[in-house]
KOLGU-4560 file (N, C-alpha, C; in nm, 3 decimals, padded with zeros to 5 digits):
<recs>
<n_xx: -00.499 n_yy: 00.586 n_zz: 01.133 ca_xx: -00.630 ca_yy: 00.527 ca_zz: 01.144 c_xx: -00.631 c_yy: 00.384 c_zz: 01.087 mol: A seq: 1 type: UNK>
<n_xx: -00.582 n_yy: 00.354 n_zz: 00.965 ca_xx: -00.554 ca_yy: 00.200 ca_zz: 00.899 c_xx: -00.496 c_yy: 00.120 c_zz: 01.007 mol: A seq: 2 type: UNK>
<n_xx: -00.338 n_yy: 00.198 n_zz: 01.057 ca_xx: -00.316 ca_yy: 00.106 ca_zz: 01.168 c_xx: -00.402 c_yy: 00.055 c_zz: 01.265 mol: A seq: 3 type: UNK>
<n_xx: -00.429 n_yy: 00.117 n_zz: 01.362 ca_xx: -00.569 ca_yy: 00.078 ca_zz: 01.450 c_xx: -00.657 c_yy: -00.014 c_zz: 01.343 mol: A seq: 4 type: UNK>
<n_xx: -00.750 n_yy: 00.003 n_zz: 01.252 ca_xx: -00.821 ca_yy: -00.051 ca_zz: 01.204 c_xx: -00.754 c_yy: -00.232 c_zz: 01.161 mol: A seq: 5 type: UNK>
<n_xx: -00.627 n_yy: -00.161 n_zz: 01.133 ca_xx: -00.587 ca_yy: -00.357 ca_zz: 01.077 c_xx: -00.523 c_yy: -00.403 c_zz: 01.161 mol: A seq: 6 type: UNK>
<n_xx: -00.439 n_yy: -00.322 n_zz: 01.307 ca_xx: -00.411 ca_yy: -00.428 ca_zz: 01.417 c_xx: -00.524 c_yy: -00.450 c_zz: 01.504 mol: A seq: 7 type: UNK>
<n_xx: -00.633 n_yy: -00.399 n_zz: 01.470 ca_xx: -00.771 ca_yy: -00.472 ca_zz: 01.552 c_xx: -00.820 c_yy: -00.637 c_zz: 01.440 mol: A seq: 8 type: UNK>
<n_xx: -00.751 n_yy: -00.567 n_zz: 01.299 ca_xx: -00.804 ca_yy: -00.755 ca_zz: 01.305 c_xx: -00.707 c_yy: -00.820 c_zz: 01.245 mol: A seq: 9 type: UNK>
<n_xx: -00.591 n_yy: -00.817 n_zz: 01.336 ca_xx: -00.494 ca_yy: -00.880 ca_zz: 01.355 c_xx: -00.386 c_yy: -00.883 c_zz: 01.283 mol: A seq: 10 type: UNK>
<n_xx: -00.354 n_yy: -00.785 n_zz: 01.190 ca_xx: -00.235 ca_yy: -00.763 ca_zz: 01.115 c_xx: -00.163 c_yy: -00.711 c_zz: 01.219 mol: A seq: 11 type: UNK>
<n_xx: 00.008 n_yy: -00.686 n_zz: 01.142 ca_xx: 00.081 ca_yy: -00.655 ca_zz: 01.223 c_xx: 00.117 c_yy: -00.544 c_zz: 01.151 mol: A seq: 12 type: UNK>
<n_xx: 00.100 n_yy: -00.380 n_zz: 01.202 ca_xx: 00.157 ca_yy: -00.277 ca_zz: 01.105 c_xx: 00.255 c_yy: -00.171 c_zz: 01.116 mol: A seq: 13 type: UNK>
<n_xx: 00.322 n_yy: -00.169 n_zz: 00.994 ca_xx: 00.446 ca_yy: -00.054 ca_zz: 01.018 c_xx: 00.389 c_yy: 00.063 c_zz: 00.939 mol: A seq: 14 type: UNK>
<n_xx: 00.412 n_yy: 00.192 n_zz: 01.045 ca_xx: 00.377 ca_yy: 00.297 ca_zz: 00.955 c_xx: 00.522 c_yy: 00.386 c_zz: 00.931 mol: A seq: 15 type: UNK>
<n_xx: 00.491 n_yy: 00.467 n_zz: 00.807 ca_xx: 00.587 ca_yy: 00.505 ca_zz: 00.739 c_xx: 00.522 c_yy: 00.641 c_zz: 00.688 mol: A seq: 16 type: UNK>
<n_xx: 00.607 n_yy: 00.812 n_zz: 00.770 ca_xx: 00.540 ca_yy: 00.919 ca_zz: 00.684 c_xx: 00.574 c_yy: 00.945 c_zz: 00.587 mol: A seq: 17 type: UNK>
<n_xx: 00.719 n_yy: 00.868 n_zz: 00.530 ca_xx: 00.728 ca_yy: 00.930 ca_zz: 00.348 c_xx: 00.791 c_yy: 00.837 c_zz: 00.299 mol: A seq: 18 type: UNK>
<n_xx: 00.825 n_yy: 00.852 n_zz: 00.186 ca_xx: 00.912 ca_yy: 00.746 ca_zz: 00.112 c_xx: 01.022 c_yy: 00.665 c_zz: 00.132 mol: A seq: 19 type: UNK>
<n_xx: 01.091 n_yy: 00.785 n_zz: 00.207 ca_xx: 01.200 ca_yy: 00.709 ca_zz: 00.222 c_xx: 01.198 c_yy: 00.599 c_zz: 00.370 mol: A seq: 20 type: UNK>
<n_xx: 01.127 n_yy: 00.665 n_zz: 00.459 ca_xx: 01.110 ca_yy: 00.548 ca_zz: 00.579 c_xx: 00.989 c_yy: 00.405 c_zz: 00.506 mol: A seq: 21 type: UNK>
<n_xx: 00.920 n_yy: 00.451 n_zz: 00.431 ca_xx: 00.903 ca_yy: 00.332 ca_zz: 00.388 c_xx: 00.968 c_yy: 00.238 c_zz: 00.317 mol: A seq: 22 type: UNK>
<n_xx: 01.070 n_yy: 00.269 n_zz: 00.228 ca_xx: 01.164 ca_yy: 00.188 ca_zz: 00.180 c_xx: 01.281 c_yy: 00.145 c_zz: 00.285 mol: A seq: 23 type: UNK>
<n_xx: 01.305 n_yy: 00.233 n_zz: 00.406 ca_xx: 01.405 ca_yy: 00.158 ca_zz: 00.521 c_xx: 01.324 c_yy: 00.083 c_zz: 00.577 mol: A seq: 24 type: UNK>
<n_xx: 01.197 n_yy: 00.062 n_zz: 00.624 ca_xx: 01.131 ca_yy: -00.035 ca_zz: 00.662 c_xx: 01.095 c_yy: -00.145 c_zz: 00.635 mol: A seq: 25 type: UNK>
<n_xx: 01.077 n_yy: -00.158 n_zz: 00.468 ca_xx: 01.104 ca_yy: -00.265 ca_zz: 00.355 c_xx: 01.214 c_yy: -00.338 c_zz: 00.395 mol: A seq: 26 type: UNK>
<n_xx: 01.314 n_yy: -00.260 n_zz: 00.376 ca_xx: 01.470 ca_yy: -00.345 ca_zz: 00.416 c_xx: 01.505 c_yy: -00.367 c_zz: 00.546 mol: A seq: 27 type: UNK>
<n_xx: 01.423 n_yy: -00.292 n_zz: 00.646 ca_xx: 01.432 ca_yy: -00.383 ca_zz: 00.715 c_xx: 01.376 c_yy: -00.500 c_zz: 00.782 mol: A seq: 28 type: UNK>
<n_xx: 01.248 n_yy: -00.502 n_zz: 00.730 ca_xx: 01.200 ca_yy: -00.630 ca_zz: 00.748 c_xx: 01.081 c_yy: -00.709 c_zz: 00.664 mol: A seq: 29 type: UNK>
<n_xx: 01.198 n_yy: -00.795 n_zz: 00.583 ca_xx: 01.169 ca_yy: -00.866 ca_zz: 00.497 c_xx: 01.009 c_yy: -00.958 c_zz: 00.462 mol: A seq: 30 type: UNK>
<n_xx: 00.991 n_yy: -00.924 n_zz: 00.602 ca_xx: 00.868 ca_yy: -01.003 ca_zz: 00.614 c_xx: 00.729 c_yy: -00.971 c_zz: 00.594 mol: A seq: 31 type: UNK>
<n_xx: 00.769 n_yy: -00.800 n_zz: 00.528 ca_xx: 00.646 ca_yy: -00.773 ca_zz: 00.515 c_xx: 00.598 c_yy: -00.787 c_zz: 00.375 mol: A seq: 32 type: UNK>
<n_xx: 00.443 n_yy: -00.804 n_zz: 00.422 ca_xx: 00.365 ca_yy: -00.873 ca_zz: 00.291 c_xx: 00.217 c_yy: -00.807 c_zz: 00.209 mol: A seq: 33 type: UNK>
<n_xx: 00.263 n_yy: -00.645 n_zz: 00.229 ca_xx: 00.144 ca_yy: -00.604 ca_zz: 00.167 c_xx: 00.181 c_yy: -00.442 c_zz: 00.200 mol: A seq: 34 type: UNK>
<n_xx: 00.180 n_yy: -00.349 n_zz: 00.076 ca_xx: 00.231 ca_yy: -00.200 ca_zz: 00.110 c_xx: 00.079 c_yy: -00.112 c_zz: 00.045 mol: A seq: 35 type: UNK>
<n_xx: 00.037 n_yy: -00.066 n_zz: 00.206 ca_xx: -00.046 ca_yy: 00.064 ca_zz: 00.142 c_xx: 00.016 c_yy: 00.160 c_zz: 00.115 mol: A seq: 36 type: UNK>
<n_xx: 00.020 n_yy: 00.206 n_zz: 00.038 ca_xx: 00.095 ca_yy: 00.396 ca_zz: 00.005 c_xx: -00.027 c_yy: 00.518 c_zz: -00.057 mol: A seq: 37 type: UNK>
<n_xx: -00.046 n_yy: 00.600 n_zz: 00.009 ca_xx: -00.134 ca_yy: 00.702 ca_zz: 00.005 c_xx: 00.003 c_yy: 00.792 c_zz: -00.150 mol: A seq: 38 type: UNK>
<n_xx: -00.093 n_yy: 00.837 n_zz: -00.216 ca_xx: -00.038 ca_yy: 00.892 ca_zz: -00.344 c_xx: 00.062 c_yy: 01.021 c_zz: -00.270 mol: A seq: 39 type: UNK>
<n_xx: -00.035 n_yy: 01.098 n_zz: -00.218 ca_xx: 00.071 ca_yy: 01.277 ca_zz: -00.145 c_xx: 00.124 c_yy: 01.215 c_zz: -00.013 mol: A seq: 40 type: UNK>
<n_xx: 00.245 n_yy: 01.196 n_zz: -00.032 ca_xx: 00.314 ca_yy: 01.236 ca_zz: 00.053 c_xx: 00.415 c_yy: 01.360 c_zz: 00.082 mol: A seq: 41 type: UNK>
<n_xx: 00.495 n_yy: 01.381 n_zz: 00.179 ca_xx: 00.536 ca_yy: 01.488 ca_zz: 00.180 c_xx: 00.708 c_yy: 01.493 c_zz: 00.119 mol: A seq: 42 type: UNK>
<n_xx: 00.771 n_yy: 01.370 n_zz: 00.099 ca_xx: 00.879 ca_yy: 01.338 ca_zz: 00.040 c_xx: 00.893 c_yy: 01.298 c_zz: -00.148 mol: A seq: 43 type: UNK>
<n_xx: 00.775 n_yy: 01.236 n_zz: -00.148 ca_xx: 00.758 ca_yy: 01.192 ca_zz: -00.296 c_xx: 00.606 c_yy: 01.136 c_zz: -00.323 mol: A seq: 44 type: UNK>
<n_xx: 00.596 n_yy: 01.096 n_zz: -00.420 ca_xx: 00.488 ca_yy: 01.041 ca_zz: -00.440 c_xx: 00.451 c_yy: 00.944 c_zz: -00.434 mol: A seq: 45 type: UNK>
<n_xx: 00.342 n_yy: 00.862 n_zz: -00.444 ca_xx: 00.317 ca_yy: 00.756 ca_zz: -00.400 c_xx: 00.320 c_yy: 00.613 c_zz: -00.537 mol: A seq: 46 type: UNK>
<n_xx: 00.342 n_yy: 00.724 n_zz: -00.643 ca_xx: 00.383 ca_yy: 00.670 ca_zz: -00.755 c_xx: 00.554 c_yy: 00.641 c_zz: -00.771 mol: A seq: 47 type: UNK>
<n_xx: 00.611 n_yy: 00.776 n_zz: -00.709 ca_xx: 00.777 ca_yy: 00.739 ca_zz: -00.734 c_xx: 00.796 c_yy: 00.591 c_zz: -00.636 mol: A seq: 48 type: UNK>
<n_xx: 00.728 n_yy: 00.611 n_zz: -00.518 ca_xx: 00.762 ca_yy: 00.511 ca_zz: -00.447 c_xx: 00.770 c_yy: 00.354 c_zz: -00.481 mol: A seq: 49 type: UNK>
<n_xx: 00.655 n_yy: 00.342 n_zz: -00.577 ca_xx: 00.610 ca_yy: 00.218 ca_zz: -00.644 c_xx: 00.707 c_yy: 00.171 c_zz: -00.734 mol: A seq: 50 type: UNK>
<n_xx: 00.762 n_yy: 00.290 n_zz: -00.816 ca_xx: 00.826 ca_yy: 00.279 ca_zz: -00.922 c_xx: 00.978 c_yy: 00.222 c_zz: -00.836 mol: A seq: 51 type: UNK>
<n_xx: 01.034 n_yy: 00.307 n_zz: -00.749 ca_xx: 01.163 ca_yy: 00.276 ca_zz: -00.663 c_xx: 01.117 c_yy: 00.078 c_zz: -00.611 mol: A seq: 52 type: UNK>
<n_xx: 00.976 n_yy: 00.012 n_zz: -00.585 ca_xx: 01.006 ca_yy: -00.047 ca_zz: -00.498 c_xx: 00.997 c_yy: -00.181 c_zz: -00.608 mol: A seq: 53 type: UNK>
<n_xx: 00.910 n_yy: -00.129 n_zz: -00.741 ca_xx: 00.943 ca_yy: -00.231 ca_zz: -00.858 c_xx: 01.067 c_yy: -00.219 c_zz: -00.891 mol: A seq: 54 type: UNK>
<n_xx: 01.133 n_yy: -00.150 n_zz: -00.907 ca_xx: 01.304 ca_yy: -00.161 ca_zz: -00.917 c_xx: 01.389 c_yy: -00.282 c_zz: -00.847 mol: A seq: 55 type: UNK>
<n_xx: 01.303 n_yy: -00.291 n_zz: -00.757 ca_xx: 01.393 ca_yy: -00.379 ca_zz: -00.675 c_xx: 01.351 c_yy: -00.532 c_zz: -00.671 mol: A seq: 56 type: UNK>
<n_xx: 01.443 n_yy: -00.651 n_zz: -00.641 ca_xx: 01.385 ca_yy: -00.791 ca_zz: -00.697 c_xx: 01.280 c_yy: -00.815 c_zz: -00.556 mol: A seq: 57 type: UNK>
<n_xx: 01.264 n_yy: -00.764 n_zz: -00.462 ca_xx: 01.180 ca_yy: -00.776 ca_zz: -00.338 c_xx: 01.086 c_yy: -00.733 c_zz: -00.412 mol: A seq: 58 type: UNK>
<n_xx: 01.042 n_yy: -00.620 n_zz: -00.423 ca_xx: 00.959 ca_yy: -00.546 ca_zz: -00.447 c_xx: 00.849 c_yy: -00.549 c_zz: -00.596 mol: A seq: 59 type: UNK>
<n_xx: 00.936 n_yy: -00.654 n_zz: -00.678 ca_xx: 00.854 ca_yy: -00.687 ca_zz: -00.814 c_xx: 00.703 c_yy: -00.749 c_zz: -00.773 mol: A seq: 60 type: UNK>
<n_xx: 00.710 n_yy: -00.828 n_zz: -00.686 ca_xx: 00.594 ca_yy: -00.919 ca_zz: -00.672 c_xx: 00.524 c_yy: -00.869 c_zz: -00.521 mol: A seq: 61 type: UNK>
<n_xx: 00.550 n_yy: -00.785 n_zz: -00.445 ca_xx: 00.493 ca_yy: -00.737 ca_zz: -00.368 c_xx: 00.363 c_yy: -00.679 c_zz: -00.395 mol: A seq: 62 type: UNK>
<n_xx: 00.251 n_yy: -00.704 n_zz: -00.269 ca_xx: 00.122 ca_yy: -00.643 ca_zz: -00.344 c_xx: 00.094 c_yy: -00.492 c_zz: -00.282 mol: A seq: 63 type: UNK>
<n_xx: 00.041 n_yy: -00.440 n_zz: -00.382 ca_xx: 00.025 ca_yy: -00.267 ca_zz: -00.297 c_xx: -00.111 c_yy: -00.231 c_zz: -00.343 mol: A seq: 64 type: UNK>
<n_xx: -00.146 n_yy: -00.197 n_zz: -00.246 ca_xx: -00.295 ca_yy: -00.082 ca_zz: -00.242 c_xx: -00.261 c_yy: 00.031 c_zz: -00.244 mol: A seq: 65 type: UNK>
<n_xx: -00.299 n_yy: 00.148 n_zz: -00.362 ca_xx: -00.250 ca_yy: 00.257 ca_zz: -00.343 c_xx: -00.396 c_yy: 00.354 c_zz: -00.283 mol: A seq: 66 type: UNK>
<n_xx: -00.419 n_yy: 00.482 n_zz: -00.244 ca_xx: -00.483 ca_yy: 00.529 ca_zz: -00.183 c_xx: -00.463 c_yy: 00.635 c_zz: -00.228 mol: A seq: 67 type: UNK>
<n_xx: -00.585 n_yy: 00.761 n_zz: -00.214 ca_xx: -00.581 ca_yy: 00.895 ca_zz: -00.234 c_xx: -00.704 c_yy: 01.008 c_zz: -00.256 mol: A seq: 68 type: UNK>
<n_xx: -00.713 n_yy: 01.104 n_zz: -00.146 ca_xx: -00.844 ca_yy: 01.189 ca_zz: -00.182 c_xx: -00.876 c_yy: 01.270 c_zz: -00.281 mol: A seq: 69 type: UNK>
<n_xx: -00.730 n_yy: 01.253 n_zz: -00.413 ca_xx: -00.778 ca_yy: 01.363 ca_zz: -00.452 c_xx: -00.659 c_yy: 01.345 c_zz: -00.601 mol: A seq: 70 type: UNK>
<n_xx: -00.702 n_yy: 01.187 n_zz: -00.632 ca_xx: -00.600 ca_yy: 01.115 ca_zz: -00.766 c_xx: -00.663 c_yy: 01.122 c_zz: -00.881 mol: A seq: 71 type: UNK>
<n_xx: -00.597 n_yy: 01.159 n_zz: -00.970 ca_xx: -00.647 ca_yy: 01.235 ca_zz: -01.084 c_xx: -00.619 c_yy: 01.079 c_zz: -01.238 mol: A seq: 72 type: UNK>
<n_xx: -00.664 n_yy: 01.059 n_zz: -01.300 ca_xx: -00.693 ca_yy: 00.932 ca_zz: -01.377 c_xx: -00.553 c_yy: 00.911 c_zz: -01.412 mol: A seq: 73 type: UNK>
<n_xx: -00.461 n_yy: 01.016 n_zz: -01.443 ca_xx: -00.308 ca_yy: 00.969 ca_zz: -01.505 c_xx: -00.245 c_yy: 00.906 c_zz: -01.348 mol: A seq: 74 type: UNK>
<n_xx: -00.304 n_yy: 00.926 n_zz: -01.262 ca_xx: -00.205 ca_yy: 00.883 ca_zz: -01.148 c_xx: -00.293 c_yy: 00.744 c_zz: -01.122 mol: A seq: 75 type: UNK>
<n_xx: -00.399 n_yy: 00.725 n_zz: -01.128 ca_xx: -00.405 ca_yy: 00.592 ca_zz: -01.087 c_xx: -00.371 c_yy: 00.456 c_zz: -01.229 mol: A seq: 76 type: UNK>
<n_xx: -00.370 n_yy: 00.532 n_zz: -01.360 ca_xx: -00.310 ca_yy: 00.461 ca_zz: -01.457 c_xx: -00.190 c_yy: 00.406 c_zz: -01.453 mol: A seq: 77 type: UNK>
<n_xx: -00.107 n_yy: 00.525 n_zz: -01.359 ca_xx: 00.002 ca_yy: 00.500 ca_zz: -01.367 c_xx: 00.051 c_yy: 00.392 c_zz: -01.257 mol: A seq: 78 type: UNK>
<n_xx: -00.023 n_yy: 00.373 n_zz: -01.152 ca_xx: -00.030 ca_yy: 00.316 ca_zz: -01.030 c_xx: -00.070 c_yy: 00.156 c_zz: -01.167 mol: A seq: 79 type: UNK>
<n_xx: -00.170 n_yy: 00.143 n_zz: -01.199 ca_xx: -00.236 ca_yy: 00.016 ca_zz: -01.267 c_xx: -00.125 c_yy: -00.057 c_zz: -01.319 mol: A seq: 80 type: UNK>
<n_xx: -00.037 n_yy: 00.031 n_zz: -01.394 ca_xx: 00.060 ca_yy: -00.036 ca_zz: -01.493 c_xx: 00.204 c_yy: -00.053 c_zz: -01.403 mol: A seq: 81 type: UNK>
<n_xx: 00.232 n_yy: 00.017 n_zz: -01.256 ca_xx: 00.281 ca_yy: -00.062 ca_zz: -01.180 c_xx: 00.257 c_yy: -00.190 c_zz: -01.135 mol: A seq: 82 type: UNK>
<n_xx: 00.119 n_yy: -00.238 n_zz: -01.124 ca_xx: 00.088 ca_yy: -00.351 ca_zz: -01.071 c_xx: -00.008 c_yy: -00.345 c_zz: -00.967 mol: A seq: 83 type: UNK>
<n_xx: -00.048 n_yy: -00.229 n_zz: -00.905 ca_xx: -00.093 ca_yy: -00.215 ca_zz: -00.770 c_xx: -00.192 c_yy: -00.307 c_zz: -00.798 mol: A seq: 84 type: UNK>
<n_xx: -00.237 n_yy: -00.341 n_zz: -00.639 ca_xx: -00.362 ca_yy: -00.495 ca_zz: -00.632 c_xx: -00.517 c_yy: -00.420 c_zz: -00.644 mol: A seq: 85 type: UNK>
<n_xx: -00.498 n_yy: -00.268 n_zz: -00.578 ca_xx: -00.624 ca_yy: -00.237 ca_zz: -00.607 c_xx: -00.599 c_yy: -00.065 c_zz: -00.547 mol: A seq: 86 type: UNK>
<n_xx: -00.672 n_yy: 00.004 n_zz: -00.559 ca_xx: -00.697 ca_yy: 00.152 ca_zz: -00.557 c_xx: -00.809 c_yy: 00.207 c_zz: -00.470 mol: A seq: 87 type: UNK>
<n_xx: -00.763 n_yy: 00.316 n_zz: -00.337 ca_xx: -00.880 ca_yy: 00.286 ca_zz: -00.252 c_xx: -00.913 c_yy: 00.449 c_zz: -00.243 mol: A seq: 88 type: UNK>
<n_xx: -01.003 n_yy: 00.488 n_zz: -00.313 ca_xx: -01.008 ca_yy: 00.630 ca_zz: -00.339 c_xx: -01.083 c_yy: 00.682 c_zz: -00.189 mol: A seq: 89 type: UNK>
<n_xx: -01.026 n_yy: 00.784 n_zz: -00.118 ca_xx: -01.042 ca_yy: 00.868 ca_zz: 00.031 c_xx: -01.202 c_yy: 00.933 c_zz: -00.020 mol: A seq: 90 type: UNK>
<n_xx: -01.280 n_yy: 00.948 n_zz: 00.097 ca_xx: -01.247 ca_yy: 00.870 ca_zz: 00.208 c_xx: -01.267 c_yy: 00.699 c_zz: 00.212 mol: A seq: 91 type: UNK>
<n_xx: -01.199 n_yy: 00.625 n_zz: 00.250 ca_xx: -01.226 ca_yy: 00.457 ca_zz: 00.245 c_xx: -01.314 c_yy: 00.418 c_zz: 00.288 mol: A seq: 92 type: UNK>
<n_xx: -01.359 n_yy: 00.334 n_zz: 00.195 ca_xx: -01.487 ca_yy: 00.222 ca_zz: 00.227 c_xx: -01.376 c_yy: 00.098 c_zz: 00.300 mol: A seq: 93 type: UNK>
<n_xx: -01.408 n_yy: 00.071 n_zz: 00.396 ca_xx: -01.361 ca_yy: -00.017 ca_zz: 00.504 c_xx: -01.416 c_yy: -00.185 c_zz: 00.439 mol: A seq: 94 type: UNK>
<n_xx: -01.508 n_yy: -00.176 n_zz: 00.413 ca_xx: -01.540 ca_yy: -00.328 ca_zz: 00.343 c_xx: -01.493 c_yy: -00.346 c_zz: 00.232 mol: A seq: 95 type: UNK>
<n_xx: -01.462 n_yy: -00.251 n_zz: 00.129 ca_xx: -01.390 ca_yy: -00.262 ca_zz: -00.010 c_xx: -01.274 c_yy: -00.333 c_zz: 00.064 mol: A seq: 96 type: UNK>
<n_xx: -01.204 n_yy: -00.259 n_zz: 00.146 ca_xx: -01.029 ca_yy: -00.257 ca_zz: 00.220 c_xx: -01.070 c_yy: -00.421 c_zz: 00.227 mol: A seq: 97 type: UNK>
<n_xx: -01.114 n_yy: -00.427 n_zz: 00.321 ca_xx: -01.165 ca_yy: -00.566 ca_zz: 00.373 c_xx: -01.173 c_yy: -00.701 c_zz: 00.284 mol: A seq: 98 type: UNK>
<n_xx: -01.265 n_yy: -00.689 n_zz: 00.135 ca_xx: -01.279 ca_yy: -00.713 ca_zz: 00.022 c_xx: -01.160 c_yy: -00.770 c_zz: -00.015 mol: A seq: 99 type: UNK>
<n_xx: -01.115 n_yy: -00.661 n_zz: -00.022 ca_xx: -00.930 ca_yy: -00.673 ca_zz: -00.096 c_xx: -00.840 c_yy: -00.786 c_zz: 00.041 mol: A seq: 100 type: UNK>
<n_xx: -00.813 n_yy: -00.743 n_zz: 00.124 ca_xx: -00.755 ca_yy: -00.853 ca_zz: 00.206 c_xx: -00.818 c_yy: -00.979 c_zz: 00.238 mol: A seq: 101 type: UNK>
<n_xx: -00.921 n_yy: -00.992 n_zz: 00.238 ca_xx: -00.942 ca_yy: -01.084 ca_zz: 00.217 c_xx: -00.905 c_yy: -01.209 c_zz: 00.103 mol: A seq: 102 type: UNK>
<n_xx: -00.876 n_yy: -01.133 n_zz: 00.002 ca_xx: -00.874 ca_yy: -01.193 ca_zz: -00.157 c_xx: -00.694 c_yy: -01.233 c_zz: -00.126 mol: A seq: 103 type: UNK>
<n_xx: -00.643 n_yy: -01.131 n_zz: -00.077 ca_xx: -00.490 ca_yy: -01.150 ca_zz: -00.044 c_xx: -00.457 c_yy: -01.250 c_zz: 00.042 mol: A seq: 104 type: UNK>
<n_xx: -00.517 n_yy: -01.264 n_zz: 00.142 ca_xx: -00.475 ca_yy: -01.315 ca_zz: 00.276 c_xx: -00.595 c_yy: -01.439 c_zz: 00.292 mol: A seq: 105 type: UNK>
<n_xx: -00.656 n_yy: -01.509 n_zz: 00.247 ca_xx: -00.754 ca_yy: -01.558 ca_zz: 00.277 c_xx: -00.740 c_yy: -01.660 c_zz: 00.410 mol: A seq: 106 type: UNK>
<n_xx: -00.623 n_yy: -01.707 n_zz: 00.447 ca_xx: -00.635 ca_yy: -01.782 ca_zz: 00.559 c_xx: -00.615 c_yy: -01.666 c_zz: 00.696 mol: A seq: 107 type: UNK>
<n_xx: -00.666 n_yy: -01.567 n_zz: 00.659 ca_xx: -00.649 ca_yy: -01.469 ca_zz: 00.794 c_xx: -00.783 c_yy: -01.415 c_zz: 00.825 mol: A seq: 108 type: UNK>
<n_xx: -00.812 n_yy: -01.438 n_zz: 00.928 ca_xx: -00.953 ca_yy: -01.425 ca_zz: 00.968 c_xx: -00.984 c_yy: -01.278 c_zz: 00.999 mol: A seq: 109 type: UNK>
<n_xx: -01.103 n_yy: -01.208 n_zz: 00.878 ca_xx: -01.073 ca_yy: -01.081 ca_zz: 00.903 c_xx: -01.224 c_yy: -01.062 c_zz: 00.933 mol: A seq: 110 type: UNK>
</recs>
């Protein structure tokens, strides 16, 4: 559903169902510039993922929105002190989302 929603205003998006295709997608293309990760996935969490992608010198300064219907205060703490840019608790407010890219991306007309 995000996809549709952000290639209608004009992002370009890769989706990824677990951890690990999101980190082969990372590597493989360098060019991407903004990681949503929903907390449950079915490989790991959406916290290990963060933690694997701060590990890496790509991945220190990358911005991430993390997401989740059902994140309990130690998991989005733990998300905070990764760095994430902001936290989009399910179901999404579409103008918060909006809000936030905007603040990221400001020369992209959203």
């Amino acid at each position: 559903m995000l996809d549709e929603l952000l290639g209608g205003c004009g992002f370009r998006c890769l989706c990824a169902h677990d951890a690990e295709q999101a980190l082969s997608l990372l590597e493989a293309h360098p060019d991407i510039e903004l990681v949503i990760t929903d907390l449950r996935m079915p490989d790991a969490s959406g916290l290990s993922l963060l933690q694997r992608l701060r590990g890496s010198a790509r991945g220190e300064t990358l911005p991430v929105i993390g997401m989740s219907g059902n994140a309990d205060m130690h998991d989005v703490i733990g998300l905070l002190r990764l760095g994430i840019v902001d936290f989009l608790p399910k179901p999404i407010h579409y103008e918060h989302l909006f809000t936030v890219l905007r603040r990221l991306f400001p020369n992209h007309q959203i």
